[in-house]
N, C-alpha and C positions, 0 to 999 in steps of 0.2 A: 727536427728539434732545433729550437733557436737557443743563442747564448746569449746572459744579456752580463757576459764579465766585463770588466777596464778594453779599452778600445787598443790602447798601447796592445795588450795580449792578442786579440782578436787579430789584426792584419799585420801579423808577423808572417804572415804563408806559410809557405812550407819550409822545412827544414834543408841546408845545404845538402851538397853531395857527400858528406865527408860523414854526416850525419847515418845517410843510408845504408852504411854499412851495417850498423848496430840495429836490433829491433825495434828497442824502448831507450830512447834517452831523454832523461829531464834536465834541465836548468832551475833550478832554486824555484822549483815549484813548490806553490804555498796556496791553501784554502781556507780562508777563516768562515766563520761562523758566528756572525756577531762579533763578541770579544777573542773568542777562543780560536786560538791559530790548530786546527785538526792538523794541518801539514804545514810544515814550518821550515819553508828552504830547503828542500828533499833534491839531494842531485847522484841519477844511476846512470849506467851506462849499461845494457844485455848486450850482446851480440848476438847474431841470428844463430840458430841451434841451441842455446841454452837454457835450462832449466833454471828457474831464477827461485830461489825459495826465501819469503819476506816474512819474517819473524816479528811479533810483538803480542802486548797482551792486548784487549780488550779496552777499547778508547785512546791506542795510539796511534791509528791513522792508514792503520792499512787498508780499509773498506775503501774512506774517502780516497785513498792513493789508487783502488782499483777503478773506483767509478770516475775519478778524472782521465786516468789511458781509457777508459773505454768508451769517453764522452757523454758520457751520464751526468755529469757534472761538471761547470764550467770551474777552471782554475781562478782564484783569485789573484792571483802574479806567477811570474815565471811561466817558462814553457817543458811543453814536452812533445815528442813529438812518436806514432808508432808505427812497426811498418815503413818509415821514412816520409809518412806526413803530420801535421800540425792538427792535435786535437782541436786548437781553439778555431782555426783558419779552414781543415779542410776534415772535419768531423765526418762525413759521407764514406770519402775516402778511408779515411780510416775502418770504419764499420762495415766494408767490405771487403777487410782485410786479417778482422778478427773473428775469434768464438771467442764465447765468457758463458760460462758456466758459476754461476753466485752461489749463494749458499743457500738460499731456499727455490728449490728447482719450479720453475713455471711450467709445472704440467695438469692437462687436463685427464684424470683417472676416465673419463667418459668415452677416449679417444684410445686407440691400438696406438701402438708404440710405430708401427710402419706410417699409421694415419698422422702421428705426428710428425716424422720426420720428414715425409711429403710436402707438410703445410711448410716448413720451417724451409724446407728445397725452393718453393712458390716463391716463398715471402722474400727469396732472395735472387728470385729471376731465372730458376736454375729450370732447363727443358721438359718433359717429361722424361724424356730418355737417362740423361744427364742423372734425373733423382734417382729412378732404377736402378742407376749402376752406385751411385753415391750410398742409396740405401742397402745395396747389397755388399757392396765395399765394407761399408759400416757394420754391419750384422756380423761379419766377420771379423771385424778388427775388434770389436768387443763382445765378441761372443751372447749376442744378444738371438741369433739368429732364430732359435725355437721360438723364441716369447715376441716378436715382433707382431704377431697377428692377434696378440691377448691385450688385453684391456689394461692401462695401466694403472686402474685401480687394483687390482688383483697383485701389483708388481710388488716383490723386498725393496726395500731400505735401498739397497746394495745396486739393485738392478734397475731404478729410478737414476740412481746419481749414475751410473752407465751411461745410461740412453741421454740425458738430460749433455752430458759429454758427446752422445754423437751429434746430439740436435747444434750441439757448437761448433760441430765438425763440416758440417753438409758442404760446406761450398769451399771446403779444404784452404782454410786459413791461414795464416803465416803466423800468427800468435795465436794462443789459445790462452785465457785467464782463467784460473781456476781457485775462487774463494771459498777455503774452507771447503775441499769438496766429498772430505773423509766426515765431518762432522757429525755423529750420533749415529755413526756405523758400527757392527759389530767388529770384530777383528778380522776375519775373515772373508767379507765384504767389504772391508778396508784394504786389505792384502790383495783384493781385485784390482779395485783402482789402482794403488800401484801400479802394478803391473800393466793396467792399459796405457799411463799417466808415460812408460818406460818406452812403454812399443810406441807410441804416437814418436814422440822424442827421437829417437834411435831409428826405426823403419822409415819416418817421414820427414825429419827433420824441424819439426815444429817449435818453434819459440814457447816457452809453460813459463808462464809469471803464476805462482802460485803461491796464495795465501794461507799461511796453515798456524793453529797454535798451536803441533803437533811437534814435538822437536823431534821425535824421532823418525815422522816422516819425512823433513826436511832434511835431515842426516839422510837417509836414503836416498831420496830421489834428486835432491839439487846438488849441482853442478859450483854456483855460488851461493851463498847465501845473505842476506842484508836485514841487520836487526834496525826496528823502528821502534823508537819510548819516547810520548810525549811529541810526536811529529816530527823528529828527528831521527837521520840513518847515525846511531849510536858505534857502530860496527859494518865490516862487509869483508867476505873475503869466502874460501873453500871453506866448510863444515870441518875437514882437518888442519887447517890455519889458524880457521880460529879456537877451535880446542888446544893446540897447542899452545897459544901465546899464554894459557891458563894456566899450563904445565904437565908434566907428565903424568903425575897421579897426583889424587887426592886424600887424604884420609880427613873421614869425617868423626866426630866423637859428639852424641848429643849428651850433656852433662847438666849436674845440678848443682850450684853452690858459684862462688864467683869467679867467673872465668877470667876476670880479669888478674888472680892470682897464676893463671894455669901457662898464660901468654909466656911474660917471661921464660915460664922453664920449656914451654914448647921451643923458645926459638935458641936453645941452649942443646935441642936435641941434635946430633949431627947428620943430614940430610936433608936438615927442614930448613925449607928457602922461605915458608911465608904463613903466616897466621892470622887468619880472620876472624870475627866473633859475629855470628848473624841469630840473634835473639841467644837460644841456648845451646845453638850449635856453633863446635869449632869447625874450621876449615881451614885444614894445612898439606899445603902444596909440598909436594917435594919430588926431586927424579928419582929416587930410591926406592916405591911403596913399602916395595915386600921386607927392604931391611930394614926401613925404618918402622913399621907399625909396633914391633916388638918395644923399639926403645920411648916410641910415645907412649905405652902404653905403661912402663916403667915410670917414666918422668909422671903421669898424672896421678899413680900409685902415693906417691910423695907428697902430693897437696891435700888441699881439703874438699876439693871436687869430688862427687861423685858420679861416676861414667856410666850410664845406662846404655851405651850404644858405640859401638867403633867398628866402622868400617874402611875399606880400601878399596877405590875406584877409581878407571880413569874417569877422566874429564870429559863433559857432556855438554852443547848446545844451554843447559841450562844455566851449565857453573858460568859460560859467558859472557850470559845475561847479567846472572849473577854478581859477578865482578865487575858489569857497567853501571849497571840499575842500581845496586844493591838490593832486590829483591828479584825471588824465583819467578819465570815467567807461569811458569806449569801452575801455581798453586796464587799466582794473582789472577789466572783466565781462570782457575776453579772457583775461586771466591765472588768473581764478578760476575758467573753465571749463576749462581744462587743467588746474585741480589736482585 
């Protein structure tokens, strides 16, 4: 694969030693598209072992962000480099360094799940001996090991994106990418992956850049987390960091009539640190929940609001988004899949 980016990117080599230490680091890596910057000055740092979980909705850049680490796509500025080399200078290198497993799995239903993962052993140099124990390694790590000799057109949902993980596996990588790879799974064929996504991590030590619009898989399984909106990292930090900077709980109230009468007496309630208005719902922060819902619930009694709805929750991967964006992630990736 040739790249045909800015030459200034191209013969940067590889990255220093200082660099190697981490898995994935970028420098103000940016891809346009014409007019539209897809990535726009994006700078992470992984460490080796870590589960990195990249949050955003639908057209904010995380695709392109996987397909430039995994040299599918050349960077328009800035660098990155993975594994401890230069995607733009030593693209090879690199690709014999990772799996990626996308979001629509490249497999042939014609082919056994063993015949596949042979070919994918070949295609990467690997002996015949070498695939034997690689394939049987694998059969075991994902429990694939009955259905390896059946066709994987015959395969579930669940046990595609499996196998489609092992074929990323074979020549035992130091990163593994994984976009979206719960996507249109049942719950419990989702509940797999996990758990394979946890053993890879933990038993092998494998670096997971995973892309997900899933908040509550990324709650689960990342280690960090780094929200991306509009090509930009908006946020980063642990799943409970950033919940926390939100606050301790939330009480939501969906009401009818103007809220903007209701603001005032919310923030007259005592425990309530902060009051938002996001279309017709309120959202008020407070570290109090349980003692405070009583007295919101009095204070809106008094106005001309009427309350269809009040609840008490903590704080979610969503409200995070929430309070960067000013919109839900979950219910902007719903809306942008029906268009």
């Amino acid at each position: 694969m040739t790249f045909n980016g800015p030459a200034s990117f191209q013969n940067q080599g590889t990255v220093n030693e200082s660099s190697r230490c981490d898995a994935i680091v970028t420098h103000d890596l940016v891809r346009h598209f014409g007019d539209v910057r897809a990535v726009n000055g994006v700078n992470i740092q992984i460490p080796k072992g870590e589960i990195y979980g990249f949050l955003g909705p639908n057209g904010a850049g995380k695709s392109t962000m996987v397909h430039m680490l995994c040299t599918l796509l050349a960077p328009t500025g800035g660098r990155a480099s993975v594994a401890g080399f230069d995607v733009g200078s030593d693209p090879g290198k690199v690709r014999l360094r990772i799996g990626v497993a996308l979001q629509e799995a490249a497999l042939d239903p014609k082919q056994t799940g063993g015949e596949l993962l042979s070919l994918q052993g070949r295609l990467y140099g690997l002996r015949r001996r070498e695939i034997q124990r690689r394939v049987s390694e694998l059969a075991e790590l994902i429990d694939l090991g009955d259905f390896l000799d059946r066709m994987i057109g015959a395969y579930s949902g669940g046990m595609k994106r499996r196998l489609d993980l092992a074929a990323a596996l074979i020549h035992n990588p130091e990163v593994v990418f994984l976009d979206e790879p719960t996507t249109g799974l049942d719950p419990v064929s989702r509940l797999q992956v996990w758990a394979e996504v946890r053993r890879l991590n933990e038993q092998l030590g494998i670096t997971i850049f995973l892309t997900t619009q899933y908040l509550e898989e990324a709650d689960e399984l990342a280690h960090r987390v780094g929200i991306i909106d509009q090509g930009q990292i908006v946020a980063e930090g642990t799943p409970s960091d950033l919940k926390k900077a939100v606050g301790s709980d939330l009480i939501l109230v969906r009401v009818e009539g103007d809220t903007g009468e209701a603001i005032p007496v919310l923030k007259d309630v005592p425990g309530v640190q902060n009051v938002e208005v996001h279309g017709s719902e309120l959202v008020i922060t407070t570290s109090t929940g349980s003692a405070t819902i009583s007295p919101v619930a009095v204070a809106l009694a008094g106005t001309s609001v009427i309350v269809r709805d009040l609840t008490l929750r903590t704080p979610t991967l969503d409200d995070v988004f929430l309070e960067l964006t000013g919109t839900h992630i979950e219910r902007t990736n719903t809306q942008e899949d029906l268009s």
